[in-house]
MOPAC internal coordinates of N, CA, C and O (Angstrom, degrees):
PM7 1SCF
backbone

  N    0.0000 0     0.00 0     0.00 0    0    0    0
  C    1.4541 1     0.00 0     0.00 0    1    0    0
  C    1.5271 1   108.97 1     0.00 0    2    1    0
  O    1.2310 1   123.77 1   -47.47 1    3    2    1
  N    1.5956 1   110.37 1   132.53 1    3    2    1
  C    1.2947 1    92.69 1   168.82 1    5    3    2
  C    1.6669 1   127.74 1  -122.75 1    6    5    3
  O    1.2310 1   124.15 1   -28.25 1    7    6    5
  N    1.4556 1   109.64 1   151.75 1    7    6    5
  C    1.8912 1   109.79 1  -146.98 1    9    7    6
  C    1.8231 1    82.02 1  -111.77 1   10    9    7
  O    1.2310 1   126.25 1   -51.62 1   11   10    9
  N    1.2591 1   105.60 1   128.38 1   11   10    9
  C    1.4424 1   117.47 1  -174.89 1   13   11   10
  C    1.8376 1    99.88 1   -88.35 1   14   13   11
  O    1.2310 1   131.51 1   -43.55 1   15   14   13
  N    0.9009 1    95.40 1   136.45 1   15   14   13
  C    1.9869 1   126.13 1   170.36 1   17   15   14
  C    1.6437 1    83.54 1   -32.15 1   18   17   15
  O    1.2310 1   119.20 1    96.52 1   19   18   17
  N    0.9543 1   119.12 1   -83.48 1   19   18   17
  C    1.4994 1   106.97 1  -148.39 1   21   19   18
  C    1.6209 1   109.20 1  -102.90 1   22   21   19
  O    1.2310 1   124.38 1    -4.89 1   23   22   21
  N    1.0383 1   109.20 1   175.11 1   23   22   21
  C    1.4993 1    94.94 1   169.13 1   25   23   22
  C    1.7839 1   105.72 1  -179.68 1   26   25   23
  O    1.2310 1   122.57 1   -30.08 1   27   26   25
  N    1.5197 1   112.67 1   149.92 1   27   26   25
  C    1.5678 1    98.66 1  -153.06 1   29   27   26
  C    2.0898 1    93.65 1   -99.71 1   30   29   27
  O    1.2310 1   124.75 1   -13.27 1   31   30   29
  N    1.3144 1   108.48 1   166.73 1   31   30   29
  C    1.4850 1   100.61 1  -179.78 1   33   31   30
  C    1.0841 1   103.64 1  -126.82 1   34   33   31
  O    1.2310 1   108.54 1   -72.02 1   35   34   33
  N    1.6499 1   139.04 1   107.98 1   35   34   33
  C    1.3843 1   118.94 1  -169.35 1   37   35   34
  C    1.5445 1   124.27 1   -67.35 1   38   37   35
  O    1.2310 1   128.33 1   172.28 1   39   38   37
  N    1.3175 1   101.57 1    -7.72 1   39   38   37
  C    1.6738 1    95.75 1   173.89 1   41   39   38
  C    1.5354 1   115.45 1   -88.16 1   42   41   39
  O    1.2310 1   120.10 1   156.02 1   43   42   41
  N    1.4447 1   117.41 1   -23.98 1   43   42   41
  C    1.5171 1   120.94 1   166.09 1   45   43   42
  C    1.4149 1   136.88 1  -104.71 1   46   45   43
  O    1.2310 1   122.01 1   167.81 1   47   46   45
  N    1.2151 1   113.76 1   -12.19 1   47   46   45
  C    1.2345 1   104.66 1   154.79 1   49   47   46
  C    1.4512 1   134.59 1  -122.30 1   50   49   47
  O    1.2310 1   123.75 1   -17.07 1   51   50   49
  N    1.6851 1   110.41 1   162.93 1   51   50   49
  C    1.1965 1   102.91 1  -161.55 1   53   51   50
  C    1.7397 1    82.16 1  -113.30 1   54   53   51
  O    1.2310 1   136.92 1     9.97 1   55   54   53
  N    1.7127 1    84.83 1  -170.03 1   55   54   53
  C    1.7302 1   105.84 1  -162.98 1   57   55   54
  C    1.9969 1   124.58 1   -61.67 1   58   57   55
  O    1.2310 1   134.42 1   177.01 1   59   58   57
  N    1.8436 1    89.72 1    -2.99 1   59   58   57
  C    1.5973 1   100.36 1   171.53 1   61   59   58
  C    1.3861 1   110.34 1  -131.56 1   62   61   59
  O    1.2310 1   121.01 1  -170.50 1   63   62   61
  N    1.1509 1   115.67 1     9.50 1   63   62   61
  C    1.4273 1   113.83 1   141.36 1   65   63   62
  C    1.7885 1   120.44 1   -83.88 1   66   65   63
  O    1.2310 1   120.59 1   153.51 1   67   66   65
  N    1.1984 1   116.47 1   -26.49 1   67   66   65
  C    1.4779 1   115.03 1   154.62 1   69   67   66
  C    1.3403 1   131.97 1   -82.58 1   70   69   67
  O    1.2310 1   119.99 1   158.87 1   71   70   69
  N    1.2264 1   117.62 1   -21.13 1   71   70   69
  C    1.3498 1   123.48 1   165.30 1   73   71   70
  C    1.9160 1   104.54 1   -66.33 1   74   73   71
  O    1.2310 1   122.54 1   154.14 1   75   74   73
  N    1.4704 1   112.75 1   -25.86 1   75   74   73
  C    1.7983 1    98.90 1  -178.53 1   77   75   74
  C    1.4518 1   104.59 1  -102.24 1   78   77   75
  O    1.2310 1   128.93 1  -176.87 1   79   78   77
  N    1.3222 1   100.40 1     3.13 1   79   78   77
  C    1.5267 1    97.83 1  -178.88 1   81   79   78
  C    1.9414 1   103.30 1   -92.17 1   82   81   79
  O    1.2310 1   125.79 1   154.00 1   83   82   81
  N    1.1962 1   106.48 1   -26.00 1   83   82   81
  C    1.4072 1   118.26 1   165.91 1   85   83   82
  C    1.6893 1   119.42 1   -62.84 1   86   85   83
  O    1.2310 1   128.61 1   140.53 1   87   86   85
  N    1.2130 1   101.02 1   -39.47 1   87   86   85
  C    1.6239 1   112.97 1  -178.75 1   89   87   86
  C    1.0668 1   117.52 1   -57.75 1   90   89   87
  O    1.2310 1   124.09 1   131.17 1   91   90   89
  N    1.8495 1   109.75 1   -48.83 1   91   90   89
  C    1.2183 1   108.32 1  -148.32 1   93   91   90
  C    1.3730 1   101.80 1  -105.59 1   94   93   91
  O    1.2310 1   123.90 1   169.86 1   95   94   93
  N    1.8279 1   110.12 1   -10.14 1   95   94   93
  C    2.0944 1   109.08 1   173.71 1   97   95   94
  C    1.0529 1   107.60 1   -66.65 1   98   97   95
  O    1.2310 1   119.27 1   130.96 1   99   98   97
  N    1.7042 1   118.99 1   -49.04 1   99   98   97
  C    1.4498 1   113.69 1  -175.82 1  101   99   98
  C    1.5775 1    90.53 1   109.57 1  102  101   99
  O    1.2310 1   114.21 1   147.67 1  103  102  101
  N    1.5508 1   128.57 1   -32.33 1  103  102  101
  C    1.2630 1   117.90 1  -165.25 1  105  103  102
  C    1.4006 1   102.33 1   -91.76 1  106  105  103
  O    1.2310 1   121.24 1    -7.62 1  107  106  105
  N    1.7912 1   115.24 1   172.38 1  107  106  105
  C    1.2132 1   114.60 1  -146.24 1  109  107  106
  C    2.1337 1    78.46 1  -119.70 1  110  109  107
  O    1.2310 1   123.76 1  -175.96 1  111  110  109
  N    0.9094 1   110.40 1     4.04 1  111  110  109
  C    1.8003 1   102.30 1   176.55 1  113  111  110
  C    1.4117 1   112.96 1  -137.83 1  114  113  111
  O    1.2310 1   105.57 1   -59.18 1  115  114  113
  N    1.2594 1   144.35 1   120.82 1  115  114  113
  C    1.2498 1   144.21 1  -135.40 1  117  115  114
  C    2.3294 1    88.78 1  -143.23 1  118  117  115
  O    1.2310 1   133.26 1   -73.21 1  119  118  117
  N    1.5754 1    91.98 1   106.79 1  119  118  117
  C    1.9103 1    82.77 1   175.30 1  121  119  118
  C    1.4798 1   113.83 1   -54.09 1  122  121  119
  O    1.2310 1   124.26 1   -17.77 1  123  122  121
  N    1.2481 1   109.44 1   162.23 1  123  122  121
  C    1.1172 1   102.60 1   148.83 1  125  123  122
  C    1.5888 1   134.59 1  -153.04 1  126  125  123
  O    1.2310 1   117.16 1   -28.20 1  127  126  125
  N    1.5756 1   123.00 1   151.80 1  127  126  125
  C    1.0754 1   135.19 1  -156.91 1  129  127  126
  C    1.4429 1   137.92 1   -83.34 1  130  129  127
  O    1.2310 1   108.56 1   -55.00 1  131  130  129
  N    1.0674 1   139.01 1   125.00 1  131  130  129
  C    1.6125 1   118.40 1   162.74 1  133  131  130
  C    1.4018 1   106.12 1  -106.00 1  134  133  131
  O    1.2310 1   119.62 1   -55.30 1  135  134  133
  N    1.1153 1   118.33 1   124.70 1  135  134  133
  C    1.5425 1   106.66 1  -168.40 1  137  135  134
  C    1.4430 1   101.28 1    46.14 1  138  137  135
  O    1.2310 1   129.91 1    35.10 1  139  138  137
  N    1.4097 1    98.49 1  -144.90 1  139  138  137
  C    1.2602 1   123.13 1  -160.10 1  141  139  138
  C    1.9028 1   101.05 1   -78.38 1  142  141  139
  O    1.2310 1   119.49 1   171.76 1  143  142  141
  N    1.2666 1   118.58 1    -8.24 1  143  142  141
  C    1.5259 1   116.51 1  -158.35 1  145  143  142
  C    1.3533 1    83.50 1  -110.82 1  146  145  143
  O    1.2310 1   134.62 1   -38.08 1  147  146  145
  N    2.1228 1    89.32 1   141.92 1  147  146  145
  C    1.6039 1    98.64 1   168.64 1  149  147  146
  C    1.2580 1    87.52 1   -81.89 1  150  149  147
  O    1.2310 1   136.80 1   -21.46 1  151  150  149
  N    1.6281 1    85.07 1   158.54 1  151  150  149
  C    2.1477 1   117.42 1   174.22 1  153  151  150
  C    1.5064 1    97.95 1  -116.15 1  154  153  151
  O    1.2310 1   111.96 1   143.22 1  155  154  153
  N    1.5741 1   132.76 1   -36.78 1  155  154  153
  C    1.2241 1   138.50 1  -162.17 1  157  155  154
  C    1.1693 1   128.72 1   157.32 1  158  157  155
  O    1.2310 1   113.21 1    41.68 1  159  158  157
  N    1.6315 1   130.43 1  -138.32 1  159  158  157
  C    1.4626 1   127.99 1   139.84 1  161  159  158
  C    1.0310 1   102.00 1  -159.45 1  162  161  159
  O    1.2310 1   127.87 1    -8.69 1  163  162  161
  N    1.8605 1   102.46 1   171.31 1  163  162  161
  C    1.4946 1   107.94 1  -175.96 1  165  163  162
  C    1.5062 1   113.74 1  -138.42 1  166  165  163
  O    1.2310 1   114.76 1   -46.01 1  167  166  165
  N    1.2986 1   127.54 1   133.99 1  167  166  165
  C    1.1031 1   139.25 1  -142.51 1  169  167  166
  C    1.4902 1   111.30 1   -88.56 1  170  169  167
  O    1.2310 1   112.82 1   -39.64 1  171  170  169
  N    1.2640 1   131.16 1   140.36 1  171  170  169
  C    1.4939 1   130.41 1   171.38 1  173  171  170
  C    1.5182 1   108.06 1   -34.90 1  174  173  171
  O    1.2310 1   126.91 1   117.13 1  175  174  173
  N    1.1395 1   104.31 1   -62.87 1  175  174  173
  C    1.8719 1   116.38 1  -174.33 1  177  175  174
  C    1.2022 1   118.14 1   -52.29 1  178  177  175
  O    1.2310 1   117.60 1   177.18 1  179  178  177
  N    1.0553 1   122.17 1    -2.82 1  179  178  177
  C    1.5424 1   138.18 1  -159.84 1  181  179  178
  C    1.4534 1   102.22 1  -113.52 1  182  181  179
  O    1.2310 1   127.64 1   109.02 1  183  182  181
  N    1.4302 1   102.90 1   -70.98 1  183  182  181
  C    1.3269 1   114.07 1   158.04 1  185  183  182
  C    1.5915 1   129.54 1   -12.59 1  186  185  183
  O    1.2310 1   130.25 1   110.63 1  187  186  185
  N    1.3146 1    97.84 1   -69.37 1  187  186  185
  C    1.6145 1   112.60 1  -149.69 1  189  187  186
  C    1.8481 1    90.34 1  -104.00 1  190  189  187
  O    1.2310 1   119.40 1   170.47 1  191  190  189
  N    1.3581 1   118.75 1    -9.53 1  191  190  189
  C    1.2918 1   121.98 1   159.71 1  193  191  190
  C    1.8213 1   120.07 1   -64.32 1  194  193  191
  O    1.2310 1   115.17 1   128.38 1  195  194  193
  N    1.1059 1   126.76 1   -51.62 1  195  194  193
  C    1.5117 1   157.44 1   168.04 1  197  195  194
  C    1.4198 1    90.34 1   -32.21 1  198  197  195
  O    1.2310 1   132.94 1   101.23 1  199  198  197
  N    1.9786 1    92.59 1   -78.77 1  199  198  197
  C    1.9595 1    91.81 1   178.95 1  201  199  198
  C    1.4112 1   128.00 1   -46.91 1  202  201  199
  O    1.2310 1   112.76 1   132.34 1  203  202  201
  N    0.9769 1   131.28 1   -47.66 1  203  202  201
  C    0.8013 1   130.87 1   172.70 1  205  203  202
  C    1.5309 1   130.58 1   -49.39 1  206  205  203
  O    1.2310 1   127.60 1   139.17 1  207  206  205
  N    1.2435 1   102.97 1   -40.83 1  207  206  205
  C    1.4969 1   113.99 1   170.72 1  209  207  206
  C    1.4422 1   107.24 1   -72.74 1  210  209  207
  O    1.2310 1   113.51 1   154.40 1  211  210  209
  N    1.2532 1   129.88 1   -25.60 1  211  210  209
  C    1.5801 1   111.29 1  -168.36 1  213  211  210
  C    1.5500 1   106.32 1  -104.25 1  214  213  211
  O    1.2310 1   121.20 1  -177.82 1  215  214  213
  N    1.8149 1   115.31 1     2.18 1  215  214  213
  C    1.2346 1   126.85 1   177.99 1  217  215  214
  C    1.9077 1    94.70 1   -85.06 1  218  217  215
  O    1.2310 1   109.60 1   150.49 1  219  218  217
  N    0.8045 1   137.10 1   -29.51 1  219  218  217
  C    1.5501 1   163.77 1   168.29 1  221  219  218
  C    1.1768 1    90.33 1   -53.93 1  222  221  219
  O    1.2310 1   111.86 1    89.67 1  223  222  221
  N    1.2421 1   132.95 1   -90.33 1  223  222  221
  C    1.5695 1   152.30 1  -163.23 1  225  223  222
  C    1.4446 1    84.01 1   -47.80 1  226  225  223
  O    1.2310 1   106.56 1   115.61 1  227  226  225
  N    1.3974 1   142.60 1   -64.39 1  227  226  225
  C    1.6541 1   128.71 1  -142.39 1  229  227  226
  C    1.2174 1    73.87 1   -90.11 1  230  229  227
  O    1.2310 1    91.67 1   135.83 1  231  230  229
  N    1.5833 1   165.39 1   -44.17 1  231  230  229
  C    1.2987 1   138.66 1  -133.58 1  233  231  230
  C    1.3707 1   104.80 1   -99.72 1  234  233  231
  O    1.2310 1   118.47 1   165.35 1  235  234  233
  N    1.5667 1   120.52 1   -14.65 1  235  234  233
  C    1.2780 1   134.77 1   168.60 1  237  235  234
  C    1.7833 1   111.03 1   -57.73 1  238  237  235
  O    1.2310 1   121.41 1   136.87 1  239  238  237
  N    1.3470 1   114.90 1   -43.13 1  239  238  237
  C    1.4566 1   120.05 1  -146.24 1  241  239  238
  C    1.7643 1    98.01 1   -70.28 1  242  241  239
  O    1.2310 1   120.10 1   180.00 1  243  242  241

């Protein structure tokens, strides 16, 4: 079985603890956890897409 380097926890981390957890794997899909159970994963592009849009949204106001 193989257990990937990083991996996100939805009860502990927030949106810049995954953004350095993205930086520093190098990989572009990061699993992720509830507890101990996979839920899925979520993709860099996805990620840094979101930001962008809500950096948009505040620069709009």
């Amino acid at each position: 079985m193989f257990t990937p380097a990083q991996m996100i926890h939805i009860e502990e981390d927030d949106m810049e603890s995954v953004a350095t957890k993205f930086q520093h794997s190098g990989t572009y899909n990061l699993v992720v956890l509830n507890g101990n159970k996979y839920v899925g994963f979520v993709s860099r592009a996805n990620v840094f897409s979101k930001y962008r849009e809500i950096l948009r949204s505040f620069s709009e106001e």
